[in-house]
N, C-alpha and C positions, 0 to 999 in steps of 0.2 A: 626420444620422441617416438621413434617405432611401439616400444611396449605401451604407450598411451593410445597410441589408434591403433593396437592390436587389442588393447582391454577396452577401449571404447568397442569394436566392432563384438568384439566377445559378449560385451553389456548388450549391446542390439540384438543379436540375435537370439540373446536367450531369451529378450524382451517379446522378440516374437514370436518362439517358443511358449512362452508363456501365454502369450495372448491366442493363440491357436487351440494351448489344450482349454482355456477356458471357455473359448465359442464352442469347442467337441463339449465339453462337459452343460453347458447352457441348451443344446441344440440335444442330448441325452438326456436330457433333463427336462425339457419343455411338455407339458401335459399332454399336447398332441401327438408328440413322438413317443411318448408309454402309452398313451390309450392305441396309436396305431401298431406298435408292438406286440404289445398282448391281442388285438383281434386278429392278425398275424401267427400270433402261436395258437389260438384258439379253433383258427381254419384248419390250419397244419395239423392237428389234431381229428378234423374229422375229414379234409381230403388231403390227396396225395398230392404235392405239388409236382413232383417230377412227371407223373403221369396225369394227374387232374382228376383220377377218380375217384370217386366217393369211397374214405376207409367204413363199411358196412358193419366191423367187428366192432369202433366204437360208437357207430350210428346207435348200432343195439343196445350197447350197453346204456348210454345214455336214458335212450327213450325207455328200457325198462328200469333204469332208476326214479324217473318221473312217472311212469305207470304205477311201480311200488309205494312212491310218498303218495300217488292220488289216492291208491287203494288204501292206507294206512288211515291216511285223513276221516278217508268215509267210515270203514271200518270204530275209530274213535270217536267220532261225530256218533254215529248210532250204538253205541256203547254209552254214553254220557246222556242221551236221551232216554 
């Protein structure tokens, strides 16, 4: 009788085991939770979370990567004309 409510308990709590990793994995998974992760790494990326200040070395880079495709564009645009 013991090994039957030792394996019944064993069957339980893997049960909810299982049912834990599935709400982690449903709640990693939900669209809010990736859209609010990546704007998350996206901030991280241009401030400092420990300190809060603006990283400036990829501020730049950025904005002169949008500077560069504006200037391209035009550049193209009046070449085609």
């Amino acid at each position: 009788m013991t090994n039957q409510t030792s394996l019944e308990q064993e069957i339980e709590e893997t049960r909810e085991r299982l049912a834990h990793t599935i709400d982690q994995l449903l709640h990693r998974s939900h669209p809010k939770t990736i859209a609010s992760r990546e704007v998350t790494s996206v901030k991280a990326h241009f401030v400092d979370f420990r300190t809060g200040a603006p990283r400036t070395d990829n501020i730049l880079k950025a904005a002169g990567l949008v500077a560069g495709c504006v200037a391209l564009f035009v550049v193209v645009r009046k070449v085609v004309r």
